[in-house]
C-alpha positions in Angstrom: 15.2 17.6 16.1 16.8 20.6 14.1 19.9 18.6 11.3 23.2 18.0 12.0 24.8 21.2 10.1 28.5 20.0 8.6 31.6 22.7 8.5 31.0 24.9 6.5 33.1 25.8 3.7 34.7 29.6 4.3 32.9 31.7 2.6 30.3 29.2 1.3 26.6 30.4 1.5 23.6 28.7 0.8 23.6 28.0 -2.9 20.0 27.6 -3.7 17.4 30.4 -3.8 14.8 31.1 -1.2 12.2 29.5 -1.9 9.0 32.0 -2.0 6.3 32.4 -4.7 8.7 33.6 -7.2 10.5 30.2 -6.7 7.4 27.8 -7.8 6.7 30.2 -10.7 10.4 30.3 -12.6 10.8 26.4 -12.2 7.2 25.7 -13.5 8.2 28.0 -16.4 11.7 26.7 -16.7 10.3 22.8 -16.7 8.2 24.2 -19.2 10.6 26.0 -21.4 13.0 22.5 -21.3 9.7 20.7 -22.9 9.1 23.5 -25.6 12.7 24.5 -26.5 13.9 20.8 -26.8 11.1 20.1 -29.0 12.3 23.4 -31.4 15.4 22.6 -31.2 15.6 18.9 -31.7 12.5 18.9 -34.3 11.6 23.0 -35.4 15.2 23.7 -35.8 16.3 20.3 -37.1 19.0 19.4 -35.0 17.7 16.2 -34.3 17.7 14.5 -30.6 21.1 13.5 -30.8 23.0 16.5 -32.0 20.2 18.4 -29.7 21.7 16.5 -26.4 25.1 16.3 -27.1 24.9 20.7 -27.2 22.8 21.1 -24.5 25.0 18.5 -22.4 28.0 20.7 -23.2 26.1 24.4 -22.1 24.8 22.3 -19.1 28.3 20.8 -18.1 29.7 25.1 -18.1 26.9 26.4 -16.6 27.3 23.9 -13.8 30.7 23.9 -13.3 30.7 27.8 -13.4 27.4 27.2 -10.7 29.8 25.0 -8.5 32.6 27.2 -8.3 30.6 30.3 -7.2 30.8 30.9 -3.1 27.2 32.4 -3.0 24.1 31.6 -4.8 23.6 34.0 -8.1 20.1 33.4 -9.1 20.8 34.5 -12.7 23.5 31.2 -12.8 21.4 29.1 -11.0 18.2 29.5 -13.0 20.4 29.2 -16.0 21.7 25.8 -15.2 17.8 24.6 -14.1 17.0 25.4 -17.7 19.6 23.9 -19.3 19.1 20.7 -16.7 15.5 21.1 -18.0 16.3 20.6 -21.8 18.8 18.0 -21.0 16.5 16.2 -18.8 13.7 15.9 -21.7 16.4 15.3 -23.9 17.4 11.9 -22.0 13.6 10.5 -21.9 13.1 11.6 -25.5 16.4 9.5 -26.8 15.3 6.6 -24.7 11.8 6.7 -26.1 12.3 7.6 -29.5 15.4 6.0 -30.2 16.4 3.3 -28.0 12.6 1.9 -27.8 12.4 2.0 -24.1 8.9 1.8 -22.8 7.3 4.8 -20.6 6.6 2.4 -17.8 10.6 1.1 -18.1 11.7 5.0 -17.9 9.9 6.1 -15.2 10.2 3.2 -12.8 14.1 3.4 -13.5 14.2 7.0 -12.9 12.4 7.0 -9.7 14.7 4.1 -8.5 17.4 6.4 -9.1 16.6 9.2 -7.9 14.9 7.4 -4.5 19.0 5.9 -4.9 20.2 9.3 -4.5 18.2 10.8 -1.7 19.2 7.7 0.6 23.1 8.4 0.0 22.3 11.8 -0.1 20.8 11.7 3.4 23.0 8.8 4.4 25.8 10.4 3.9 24.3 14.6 5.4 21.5 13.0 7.4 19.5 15.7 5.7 18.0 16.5 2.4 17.2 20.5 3.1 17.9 22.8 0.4 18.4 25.3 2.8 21.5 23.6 3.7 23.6 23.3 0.8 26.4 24.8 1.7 29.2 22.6 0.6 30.6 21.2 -2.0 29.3 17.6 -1.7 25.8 18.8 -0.9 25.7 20.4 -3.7 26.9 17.6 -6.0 23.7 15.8 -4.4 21.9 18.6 -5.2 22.2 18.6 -8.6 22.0 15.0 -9.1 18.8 14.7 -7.7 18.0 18.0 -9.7 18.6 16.2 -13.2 16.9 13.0 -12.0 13.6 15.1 -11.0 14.0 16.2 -14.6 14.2 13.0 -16.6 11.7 11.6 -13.8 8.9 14.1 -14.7 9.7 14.1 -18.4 9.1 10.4 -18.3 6.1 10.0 -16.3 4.9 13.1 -17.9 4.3 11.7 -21.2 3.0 8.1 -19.6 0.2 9.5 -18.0 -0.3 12.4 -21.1 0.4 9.9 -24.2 0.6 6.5 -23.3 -2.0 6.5 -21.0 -4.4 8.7 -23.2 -4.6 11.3 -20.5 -4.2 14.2 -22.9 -2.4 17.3 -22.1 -4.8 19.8 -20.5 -6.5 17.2 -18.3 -2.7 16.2 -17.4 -2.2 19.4 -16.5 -5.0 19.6 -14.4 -3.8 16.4 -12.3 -0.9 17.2 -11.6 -1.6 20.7 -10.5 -4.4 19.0 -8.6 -1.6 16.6 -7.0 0.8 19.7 -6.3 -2.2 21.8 -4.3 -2.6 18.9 -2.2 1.3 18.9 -1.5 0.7 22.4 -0.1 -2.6 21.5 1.4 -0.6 18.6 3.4 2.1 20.9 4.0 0.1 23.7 5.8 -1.6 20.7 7.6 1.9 20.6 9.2 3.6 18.1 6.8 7.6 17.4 6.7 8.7 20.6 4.7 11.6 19.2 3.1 9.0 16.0 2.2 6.8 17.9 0.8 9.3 20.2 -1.1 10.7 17.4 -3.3 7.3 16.2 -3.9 6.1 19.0 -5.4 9.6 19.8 -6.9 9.0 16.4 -8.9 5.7 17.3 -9.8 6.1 20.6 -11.3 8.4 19.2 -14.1 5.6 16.7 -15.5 2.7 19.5 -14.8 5.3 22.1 -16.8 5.6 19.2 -19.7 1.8 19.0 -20.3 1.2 22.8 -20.1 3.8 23.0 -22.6 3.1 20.3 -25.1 -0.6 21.5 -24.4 0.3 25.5 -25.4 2.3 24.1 -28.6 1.0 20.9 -29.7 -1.4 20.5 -32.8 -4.9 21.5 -32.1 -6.0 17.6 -33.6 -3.6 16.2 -31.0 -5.7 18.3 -28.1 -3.0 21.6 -28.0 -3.3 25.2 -28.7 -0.4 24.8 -31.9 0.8 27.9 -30.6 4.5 27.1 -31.6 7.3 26.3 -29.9 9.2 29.0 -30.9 6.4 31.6 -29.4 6.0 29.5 -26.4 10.0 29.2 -25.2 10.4 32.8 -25.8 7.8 34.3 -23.8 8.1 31.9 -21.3 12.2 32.6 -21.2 11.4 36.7 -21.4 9.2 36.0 -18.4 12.0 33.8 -16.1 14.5 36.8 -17.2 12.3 39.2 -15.8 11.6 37.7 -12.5 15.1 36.0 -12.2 16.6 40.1 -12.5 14.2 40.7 -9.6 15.7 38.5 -7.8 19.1 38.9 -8.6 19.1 42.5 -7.6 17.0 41.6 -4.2 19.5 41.5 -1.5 21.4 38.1 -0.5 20.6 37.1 3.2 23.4 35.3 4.1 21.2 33.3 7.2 21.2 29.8 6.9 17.6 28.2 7.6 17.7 24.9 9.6 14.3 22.0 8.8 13.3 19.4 11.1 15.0 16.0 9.9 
């Protein structure tokens, strides 16, 4: 059964990118660029979580607005506003950890109800939660929900199964991946595509998380204490690089249909 596809807006084309390869390795370097540059910034830098937040909301608001006006999707803006979602995202968890004393287990269990809250309007409302189908405005507004709830999501559970559960970050690392190579495993097995996309979209932020606190953190507390500041940069040289690929590959204006 191919999705119900809604009128189109005039001149609206799908505004996510394709996904290939290229697609898994910027947002696994992007989830873990929001874990190593909020850390700088909020405790390197000395900004502090709140001041830290409150600027990153602000870039994040822009980028996204400036993301929702474009008619096409411009892979430069789009991994630009992942980023940004990415340190915000982290941001959110860290506040309600550090500051407001919620528990881990509190976090991620809210999360998840929200974003399972969003996918069921979401679909209610599109009868479809494709991302090779967001191609109007309201889609999109799902989109981006569900986008910053992933974020927070992963950033909380993340740290429960790294910190509070004494995983540790490389063996964290490890799981996940492990949990994300099954998602493809399942999906070449001839799982639901757009099932198994947001399953491994949600666990790429908390197996980005632990390689990042892993690559930064101090060698006593199981990391490499290679810096933040080292880590964010080569990581953010490496998403320019491959997002200018992509922005110079040509747009195909087809629009992919998934089984519902």
């Amino acid at each position: 059964m191919k999705t119900r596809q809604p009128p189109v807006t005039p001149g609206l084309l799908n505004k996510v990118p394709e996904v290939a390869l290229s697609f898994w390795v910027i947002k696994i370097m992007s989830t873990t660029v929001g874990e190593t540059a909020a850390d700088y910034l909020a405790a390197d830098a000395g900004l502090g979580l709140g001041p830290t937040t409150v600027v990153m909301g602000l870039l994040l608001a822009g980028a996204l607005a400036l993301q929702l006006r474009s008619r096409r999707c411009v892979p430069a803006l789009y991994w630009l506003t992942v980023v940004l979602v990415s340190i915000v995202g982290t941001q959110i968890t860290d506040l309600l950890t550090d500051q407001a004393g919620v528990s881990l287990y509190l976090s991620s269990s809210a999360f998840a109800l929200a974003l399972a809250a969003i996918f069921a309007v979401w679909f209610a409302s599109e009868r479809t939660l494709s991302i090779h189908a967001i191609v109007t405005p309201r889609r999109e507004g799902f989109y981006w929900a569900a986008i910053l709830c992933t974020f927070a999501l992963g950033t909380a559970a993340g740290d429960l199964a790294t910190e509070a559960l004494g995983l540790g970050f490389l063996p964290g690392a490890a799981c996940f991946g492990a949990l994300i190579a099954a998602t493809i495993v399942f999906w070449r097995l001839g799982g639901h595509p757009v099932l198994c996309f947001w399953i491994a979209y949600i666990l790429t932020r908390p197996f980005g998380a632990a390689l990042g606190d892993w690559l930064t953190q101090p060698r006593a507390d199981g990391g490499l204490e290679l810096g933040t500041m080292l880590v964010s940069a080569a990581f953010l040289a490496t998403i320019v690089v491959l997002v200018a690929v992509a922005q110079l590959r040509p747009a195909s204006p087809e629009l992919k249909q998934d089984k519902a």
